[in-house]
C-alpha positions in Angstrom: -42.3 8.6 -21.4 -39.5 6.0 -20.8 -39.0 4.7 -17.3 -34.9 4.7 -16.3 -34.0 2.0 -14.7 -31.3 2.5 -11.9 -28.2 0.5 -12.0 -27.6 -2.5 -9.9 -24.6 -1.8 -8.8 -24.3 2.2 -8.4 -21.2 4.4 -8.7 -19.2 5.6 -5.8 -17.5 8.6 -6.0 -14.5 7.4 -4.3 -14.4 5.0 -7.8 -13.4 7.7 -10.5 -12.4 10.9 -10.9 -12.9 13.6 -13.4 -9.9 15.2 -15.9 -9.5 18.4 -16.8 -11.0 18.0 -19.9 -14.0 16.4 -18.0 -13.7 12.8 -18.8 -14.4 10.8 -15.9 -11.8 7.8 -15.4 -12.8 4.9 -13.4 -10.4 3.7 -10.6 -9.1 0.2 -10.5 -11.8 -0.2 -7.6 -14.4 0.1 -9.8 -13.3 -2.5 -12.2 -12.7 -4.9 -9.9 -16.1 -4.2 -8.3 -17.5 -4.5 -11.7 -15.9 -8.3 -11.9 -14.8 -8.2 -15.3 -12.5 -6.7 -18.0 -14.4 -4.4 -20.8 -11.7 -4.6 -23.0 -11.6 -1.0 -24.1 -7.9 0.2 -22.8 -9.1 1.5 -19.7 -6.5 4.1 -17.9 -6.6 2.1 -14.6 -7.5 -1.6 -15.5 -6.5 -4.3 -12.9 -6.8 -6.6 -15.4 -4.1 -6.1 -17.5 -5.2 -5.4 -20.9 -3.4 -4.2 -23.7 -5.4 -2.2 -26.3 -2.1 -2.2 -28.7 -2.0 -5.8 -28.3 -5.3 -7.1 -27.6 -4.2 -9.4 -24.7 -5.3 -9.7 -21.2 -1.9 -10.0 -19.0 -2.7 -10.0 -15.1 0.2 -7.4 -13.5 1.2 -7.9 -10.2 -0.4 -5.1 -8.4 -3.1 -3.1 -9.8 -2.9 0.8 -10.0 -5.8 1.9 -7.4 -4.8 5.1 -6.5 -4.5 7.5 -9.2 
């Protein structure tokens, strides 16, 4: 049997939410917490990025409360 190893830096609830479909969407908390952009078009990214475009362009002031 596998051993699971635990995360080193574990999820808060207070960091994502779940749709009704059942997805769970990270908060821009999270990212930032995180440190870095994934690059995958990410519904709240602070970062900035574009999934249409490919390009990282920092906004003003992230989204952190939806």
């Amino acid at each position: 049997m596998a051993s699971i190893i635990p995360p080193s830096n574990p999820i808060d609830p207070e960091d994502y939410y779940k749709t009704e479909e059942g997805y769970i969407v990270f908060k821009a908390s999270y990212h930032l917490k995180r440190g870095y952009c994934c690059q995958s078009g990410c519904r709240h990214c602070p970062y900035g990025f574009d999934l249409r475009t490919g390009k990282i362009t920092k906004p003003s002031k992230p989204d952190d409360n939806a």
